[in-house]
N, CA, C and O atoms as a CHARMM CRD file, in Angstrom:
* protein
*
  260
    1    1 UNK  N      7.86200 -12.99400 -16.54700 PROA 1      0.00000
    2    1 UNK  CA     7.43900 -13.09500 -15.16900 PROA 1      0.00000
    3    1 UNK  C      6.30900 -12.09500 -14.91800 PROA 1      0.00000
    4    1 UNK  O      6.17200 -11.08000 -15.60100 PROA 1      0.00000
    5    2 UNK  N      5.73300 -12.33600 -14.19100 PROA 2      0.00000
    6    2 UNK  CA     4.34000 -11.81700 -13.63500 PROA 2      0.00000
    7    2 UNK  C      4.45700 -11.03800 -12.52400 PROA 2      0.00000
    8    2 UNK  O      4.59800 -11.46100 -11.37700 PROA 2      0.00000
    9    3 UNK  N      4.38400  -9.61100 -12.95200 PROA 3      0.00000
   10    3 UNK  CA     4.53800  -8.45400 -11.48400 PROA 3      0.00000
   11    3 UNK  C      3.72800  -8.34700 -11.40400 PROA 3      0.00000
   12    3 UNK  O      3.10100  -8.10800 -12.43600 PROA 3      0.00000
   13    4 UNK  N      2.95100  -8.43000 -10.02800 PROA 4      0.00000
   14    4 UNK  CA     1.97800  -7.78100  -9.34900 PROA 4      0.00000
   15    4 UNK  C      1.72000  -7.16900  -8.23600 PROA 4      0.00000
   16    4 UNK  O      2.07200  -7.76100  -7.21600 PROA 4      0.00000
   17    5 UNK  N      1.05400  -5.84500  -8.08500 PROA 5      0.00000
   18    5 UNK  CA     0.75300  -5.80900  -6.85900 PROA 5      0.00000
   19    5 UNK  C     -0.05300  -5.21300  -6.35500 PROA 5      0.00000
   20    5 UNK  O     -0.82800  -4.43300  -6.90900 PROA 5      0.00000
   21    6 UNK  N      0.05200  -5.74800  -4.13000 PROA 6      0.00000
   22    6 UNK  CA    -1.35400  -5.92700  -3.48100 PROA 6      0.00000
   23    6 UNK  C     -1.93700  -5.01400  -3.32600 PROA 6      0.00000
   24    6 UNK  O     -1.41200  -3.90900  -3.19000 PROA 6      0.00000
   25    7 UNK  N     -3.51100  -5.28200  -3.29900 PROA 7      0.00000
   26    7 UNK  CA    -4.59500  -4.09200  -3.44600 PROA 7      0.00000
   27    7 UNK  C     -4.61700  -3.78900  -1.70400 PROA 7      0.00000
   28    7 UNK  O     -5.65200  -4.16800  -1.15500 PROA 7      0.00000
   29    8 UNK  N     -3.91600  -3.35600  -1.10400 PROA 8      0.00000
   30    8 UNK  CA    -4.08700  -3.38600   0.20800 PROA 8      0.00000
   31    8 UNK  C     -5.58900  -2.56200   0.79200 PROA 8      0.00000
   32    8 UNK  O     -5.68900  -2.34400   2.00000 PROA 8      0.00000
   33    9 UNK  N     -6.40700  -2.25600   0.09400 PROA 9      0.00000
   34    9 UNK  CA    -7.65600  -1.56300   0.80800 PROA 9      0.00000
   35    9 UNK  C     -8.72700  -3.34200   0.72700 PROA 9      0.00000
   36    9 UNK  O     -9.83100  -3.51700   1.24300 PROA 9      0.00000
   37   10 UNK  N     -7.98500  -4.28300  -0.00200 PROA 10     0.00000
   38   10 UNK  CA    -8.91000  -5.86400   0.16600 PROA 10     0.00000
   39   10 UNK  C     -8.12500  -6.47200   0.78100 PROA 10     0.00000
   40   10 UNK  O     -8.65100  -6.91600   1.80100 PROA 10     0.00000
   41   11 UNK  N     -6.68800  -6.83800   0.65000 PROA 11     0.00000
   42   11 UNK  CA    -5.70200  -7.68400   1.50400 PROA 11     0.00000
   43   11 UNK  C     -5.27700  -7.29600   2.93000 PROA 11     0.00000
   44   11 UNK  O     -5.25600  -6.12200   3.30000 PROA 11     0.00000
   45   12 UNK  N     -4.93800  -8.33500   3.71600 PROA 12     0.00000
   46   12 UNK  CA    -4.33500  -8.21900   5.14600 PROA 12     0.00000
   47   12 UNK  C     -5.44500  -7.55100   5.65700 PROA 12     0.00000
   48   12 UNK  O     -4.98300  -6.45600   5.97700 PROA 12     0.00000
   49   13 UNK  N     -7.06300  -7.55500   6.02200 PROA 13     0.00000
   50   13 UNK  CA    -7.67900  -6.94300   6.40900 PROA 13     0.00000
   51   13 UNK  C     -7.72300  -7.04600   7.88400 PROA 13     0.00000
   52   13 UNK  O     -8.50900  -6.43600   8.60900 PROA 13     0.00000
   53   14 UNK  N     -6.54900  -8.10500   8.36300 PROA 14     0.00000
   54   14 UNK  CA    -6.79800  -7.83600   9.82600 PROA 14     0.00000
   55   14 UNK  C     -6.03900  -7.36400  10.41200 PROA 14     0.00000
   56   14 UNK  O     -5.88500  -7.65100  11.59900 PROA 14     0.00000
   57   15 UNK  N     -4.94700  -6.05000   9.47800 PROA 15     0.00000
   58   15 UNK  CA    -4.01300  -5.54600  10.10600 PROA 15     0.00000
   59   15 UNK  C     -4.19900  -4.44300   9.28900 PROA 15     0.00000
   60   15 UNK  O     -4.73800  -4.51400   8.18400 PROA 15     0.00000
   61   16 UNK  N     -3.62800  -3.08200   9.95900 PROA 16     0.00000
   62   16 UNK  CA    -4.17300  -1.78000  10.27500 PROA 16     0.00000
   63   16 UNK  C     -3.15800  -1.67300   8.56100 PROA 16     0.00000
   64   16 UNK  O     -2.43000  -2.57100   8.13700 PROA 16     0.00000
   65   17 UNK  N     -3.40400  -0.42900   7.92600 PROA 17     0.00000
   66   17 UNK  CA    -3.44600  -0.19100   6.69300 PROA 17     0.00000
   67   17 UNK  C     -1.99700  -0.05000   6.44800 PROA 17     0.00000
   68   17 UNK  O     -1.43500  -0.50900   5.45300 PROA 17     0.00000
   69   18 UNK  N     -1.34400   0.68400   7.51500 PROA 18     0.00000
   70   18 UNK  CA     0.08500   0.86700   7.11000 PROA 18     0.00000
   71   18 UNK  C      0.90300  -0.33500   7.31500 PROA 18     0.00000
   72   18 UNK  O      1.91400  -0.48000   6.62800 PROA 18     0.00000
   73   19 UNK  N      0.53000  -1.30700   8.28900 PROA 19     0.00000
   74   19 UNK  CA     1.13500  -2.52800   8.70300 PROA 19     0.00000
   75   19 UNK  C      1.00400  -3.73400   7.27100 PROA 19     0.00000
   76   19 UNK  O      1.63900  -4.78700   7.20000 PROA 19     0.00000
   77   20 UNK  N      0.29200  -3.36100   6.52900 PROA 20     0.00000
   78   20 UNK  CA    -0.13700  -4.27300   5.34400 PROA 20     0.00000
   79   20 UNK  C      0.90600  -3.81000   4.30500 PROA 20     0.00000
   80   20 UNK  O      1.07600  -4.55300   3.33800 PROA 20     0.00000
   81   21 UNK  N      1.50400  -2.86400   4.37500 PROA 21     0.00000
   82   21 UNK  CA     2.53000  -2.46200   3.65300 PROA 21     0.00000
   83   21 UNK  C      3.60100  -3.85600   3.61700 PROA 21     0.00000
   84   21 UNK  O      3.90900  -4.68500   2.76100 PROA 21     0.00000
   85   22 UNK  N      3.93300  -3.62500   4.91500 PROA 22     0.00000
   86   22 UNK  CA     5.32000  -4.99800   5.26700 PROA 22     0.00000
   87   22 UNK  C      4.56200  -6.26400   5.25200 PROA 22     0.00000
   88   22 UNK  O      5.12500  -7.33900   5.45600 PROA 22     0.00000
   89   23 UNK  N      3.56900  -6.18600   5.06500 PROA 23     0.00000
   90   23 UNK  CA     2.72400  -7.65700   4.94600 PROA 23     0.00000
   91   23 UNK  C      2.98100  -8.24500   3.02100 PROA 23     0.00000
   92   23 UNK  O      3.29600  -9.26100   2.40200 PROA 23     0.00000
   93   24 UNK  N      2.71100  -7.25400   2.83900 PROA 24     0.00000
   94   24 UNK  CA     2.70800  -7.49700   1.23600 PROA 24     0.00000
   95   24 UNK  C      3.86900  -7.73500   0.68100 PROA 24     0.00000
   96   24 UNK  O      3.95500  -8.57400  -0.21500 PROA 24     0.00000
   97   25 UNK  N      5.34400  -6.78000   1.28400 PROA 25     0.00000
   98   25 UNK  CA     6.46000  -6.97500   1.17200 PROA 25     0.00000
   99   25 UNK  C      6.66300  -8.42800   1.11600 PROA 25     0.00000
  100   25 UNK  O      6.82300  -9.17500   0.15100 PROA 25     0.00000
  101   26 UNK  N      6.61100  -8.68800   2.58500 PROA 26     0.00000
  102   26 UNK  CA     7.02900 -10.02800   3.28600 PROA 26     0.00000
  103   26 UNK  C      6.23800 -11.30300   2.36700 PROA 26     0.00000
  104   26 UNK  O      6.62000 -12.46900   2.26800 PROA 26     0.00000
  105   27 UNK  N      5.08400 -10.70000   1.77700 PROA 27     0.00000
  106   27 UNK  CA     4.32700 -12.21000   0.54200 PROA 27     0.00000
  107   27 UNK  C      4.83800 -11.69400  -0.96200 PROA 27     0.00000
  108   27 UNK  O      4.14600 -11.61000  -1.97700 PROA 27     0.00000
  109   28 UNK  N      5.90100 -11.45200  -0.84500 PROA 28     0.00000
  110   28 UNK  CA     6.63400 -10.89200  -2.45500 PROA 28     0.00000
  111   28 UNK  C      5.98600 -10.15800  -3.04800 PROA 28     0.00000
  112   28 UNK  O      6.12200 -10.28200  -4.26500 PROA 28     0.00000
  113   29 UNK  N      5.16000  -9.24800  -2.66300 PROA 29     0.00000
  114   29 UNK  CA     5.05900  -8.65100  -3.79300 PROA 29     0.00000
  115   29 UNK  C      5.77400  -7.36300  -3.89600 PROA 29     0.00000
  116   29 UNK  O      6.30600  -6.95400  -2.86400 PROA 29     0.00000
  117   30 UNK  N      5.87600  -6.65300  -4.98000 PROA 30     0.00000
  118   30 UNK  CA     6.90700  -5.44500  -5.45400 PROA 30     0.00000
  119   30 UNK  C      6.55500  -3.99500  -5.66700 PROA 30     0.00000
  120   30 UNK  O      7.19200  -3.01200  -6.04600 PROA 30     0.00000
  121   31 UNK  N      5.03600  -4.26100  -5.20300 PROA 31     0.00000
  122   31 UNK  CA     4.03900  -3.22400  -5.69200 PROA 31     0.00000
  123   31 UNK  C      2.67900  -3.29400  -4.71500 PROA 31     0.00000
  124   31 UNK  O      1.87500  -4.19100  -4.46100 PROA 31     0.00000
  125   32 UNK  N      2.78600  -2.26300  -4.40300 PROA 32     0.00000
  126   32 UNK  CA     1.39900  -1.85800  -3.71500 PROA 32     0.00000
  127   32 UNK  C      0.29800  -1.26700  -4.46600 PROA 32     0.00000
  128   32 UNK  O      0.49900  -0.76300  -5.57100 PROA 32     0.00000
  129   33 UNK  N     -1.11600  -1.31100  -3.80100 PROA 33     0.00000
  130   33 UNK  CA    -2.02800   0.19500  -4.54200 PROA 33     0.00000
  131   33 UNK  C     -3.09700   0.01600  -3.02600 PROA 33     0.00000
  132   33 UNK  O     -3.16700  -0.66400  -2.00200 PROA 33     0.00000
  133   34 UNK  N     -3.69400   0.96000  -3.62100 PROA 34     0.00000
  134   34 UNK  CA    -4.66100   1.21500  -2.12100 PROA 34     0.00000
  135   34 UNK  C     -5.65700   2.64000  -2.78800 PROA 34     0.00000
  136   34 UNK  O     -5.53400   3.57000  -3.58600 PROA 34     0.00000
  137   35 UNK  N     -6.58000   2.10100  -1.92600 PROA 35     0.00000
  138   35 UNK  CA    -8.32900   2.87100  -2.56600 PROA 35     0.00000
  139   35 UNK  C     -7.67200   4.51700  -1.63000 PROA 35     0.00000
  140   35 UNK  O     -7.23400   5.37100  -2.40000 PROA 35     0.00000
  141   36 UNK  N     -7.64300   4.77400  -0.52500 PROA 36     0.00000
  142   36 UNK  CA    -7.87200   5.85300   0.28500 PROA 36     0.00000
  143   36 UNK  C     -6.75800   5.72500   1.18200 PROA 36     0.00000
  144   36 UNK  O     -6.83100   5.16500   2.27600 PROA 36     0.00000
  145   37 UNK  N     -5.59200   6.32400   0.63900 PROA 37     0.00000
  146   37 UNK  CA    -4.39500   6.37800   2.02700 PROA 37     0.00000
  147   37 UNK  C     -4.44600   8.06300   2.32600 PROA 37     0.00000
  148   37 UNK  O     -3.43300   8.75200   2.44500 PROA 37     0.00000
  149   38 UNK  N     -5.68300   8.51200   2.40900 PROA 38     0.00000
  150   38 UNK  CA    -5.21700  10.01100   3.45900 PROA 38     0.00000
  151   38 UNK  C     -5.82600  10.20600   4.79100 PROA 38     0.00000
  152   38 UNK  O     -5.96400  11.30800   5.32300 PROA 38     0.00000
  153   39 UNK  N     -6.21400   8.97000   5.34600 PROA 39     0.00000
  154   39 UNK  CA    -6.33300   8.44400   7.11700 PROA 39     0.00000
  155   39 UNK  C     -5.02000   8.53700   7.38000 PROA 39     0.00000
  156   39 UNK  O     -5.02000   9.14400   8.45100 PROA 39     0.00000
  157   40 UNK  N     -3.37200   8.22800   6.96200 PROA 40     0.00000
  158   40 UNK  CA    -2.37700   8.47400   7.25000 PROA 40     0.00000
  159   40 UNK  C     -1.81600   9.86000   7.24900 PROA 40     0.00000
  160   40 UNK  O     -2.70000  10.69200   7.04300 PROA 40     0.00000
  161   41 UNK  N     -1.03500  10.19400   7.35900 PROA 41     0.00000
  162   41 UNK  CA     0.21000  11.13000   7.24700 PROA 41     0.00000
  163   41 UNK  C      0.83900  10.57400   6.24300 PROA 41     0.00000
  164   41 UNK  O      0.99400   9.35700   6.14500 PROA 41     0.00000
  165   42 UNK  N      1.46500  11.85700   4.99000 PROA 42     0.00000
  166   42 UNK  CA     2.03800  11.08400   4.16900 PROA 42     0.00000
  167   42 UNK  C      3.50700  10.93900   4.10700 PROA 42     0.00000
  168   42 UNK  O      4.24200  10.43000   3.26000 PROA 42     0.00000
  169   43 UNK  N      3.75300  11.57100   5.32700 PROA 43     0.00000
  170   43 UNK  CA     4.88100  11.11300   5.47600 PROA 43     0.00000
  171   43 UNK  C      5.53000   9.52200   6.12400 PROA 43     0.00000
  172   43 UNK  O      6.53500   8.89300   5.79300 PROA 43     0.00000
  173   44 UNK  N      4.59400   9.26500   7.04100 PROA 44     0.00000
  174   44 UNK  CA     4.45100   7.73100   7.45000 PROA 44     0.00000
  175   44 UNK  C      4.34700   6.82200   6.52300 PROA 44     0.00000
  176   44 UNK  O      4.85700   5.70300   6.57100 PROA 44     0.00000
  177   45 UNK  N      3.62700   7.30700   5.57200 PROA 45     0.00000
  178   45 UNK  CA     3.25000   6.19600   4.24400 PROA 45     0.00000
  179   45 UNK  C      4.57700   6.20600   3.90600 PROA 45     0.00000
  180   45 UNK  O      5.16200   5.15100   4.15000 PROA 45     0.00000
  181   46 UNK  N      5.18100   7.02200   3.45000 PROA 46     0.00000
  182   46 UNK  CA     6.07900   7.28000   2.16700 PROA 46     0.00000
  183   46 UNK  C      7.53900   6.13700   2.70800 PROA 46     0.00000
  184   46 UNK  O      8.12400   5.16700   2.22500 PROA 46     0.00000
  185   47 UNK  N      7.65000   7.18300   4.29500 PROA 47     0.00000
  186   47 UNK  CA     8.91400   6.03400   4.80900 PROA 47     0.00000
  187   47 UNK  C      8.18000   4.51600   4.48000 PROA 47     0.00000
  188   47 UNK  O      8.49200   3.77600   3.54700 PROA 47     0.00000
  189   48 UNK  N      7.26900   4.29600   5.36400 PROA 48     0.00000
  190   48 UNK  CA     6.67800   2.98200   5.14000 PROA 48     0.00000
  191   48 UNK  C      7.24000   1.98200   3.87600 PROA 48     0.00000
  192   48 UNK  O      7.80800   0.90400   4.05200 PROA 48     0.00000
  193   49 UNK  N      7.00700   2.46500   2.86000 PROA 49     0.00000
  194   49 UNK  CA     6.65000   2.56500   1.50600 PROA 49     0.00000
  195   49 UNK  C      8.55100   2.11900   0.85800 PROA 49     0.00000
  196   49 UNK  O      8.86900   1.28900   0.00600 PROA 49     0.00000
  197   50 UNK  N      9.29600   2.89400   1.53600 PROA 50     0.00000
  198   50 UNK  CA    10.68400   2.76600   0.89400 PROA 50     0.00000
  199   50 UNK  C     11.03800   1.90000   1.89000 PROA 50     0.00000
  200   50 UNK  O     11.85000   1.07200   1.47600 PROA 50     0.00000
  201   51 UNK  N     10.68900   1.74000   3.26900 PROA 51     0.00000
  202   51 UNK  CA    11.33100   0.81900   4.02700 PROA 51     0.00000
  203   51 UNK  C     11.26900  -0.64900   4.01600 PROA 51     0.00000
  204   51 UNK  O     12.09100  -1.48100   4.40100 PROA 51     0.00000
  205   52 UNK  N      9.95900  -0.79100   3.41800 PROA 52     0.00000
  206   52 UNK  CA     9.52000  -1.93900   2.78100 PROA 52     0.00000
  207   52 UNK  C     10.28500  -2.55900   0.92100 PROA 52     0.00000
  208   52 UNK  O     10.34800  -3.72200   0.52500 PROA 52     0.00000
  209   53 UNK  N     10.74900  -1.25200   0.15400 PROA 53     0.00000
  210   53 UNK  CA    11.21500  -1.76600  -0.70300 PROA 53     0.00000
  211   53 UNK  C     10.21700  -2.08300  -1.65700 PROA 53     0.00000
  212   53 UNK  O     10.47200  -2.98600  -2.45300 PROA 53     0.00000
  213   54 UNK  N      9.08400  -1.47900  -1.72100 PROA 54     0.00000
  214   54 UNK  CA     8.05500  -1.86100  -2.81200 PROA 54     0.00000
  215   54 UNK  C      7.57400  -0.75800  -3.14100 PROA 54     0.00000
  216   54 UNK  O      7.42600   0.10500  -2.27600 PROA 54     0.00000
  217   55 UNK  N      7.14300  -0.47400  -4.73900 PROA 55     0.00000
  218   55 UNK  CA     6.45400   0.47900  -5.37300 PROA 55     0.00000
  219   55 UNK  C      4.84300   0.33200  -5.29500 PROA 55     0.00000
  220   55 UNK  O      4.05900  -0.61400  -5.36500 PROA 55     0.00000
  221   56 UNK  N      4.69900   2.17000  -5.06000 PROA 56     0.00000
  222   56 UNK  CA     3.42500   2.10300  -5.23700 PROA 56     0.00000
  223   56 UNK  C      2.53400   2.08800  -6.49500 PROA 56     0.00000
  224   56 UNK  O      2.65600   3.12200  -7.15100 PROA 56     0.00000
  225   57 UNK  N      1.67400   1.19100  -7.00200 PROA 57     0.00000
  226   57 UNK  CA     1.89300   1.33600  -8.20200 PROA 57     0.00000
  227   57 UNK  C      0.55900   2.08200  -9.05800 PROA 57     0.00000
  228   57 UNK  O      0.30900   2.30600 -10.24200 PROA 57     0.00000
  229   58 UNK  N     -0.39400   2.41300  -7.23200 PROA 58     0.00000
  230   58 UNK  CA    -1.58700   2.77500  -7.75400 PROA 58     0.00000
  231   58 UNK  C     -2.52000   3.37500  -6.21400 PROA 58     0.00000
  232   58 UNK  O     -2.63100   2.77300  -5.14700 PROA 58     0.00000
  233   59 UNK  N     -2.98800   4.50300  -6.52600 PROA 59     0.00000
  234   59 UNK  CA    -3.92100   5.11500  -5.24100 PROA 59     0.00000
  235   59 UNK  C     -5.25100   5.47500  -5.98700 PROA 59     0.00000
  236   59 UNK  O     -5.22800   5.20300  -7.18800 PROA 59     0.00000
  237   60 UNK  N     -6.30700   5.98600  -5.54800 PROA 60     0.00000
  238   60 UNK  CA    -7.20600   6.53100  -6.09900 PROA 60     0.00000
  239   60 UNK  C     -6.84600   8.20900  -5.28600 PROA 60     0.00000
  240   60 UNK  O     -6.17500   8.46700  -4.28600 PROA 60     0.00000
  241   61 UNK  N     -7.40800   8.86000  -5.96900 PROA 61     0.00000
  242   61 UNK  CA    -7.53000  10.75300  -5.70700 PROA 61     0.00000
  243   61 UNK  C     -9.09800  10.64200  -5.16000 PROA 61     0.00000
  244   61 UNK  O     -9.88700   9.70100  -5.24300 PROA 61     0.00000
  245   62 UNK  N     -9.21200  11.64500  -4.71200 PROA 62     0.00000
  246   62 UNK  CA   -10.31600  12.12000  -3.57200 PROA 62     0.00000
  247   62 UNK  C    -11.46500  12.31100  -4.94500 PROA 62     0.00000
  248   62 UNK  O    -10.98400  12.98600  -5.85400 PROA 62     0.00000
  249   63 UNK  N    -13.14100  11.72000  -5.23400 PROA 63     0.00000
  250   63 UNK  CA   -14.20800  11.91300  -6.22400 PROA 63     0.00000
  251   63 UNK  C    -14.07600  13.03500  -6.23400 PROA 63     0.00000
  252   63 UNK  O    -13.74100  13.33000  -7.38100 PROA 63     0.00000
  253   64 UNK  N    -14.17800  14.53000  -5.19300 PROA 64     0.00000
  254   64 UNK  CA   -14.75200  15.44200  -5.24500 PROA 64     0.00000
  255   64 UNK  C    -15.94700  16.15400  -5.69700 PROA 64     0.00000
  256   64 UNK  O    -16.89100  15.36800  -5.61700 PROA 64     0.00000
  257   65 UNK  N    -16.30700  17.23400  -6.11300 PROA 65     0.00000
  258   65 UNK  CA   -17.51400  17.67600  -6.52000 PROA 65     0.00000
  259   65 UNK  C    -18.04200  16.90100  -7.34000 PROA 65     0.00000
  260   65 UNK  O    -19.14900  17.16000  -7.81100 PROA 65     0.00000
């Protein structure tokens, strides 16, 4: 079987970043990733994140210098 999961910084673009969490849930998938989640609190994410029941399976870190 085929796990995948949604790139939420391209999917659900017409709903606000944390709301795409339960969006992705709700279209099966088991796994999240996302370009830039530090516009949130990471504590909002994190509940988000377990309340939904899906792993994150991928973020990017800040380019820096």
């Amino acid at each position: 079987m085929i796990r995948l999961a949604a790139n939420l910084s391209l999917m659900f673009p017409h709903l606000a970043i944390i709301e795409r969490v339960d969006a992705a849930a709700k279209a099966g998938f088991i796994g999240v990733e996302f370009a830039l989640p530090y516009a949130m609190p990471e504590a909002v994410l994190v509940a988000r994140v377990r309340d939904a029941s899906v792993a994150v399976a991928l973020f990017n870190m800040p380019a820096g210098d």
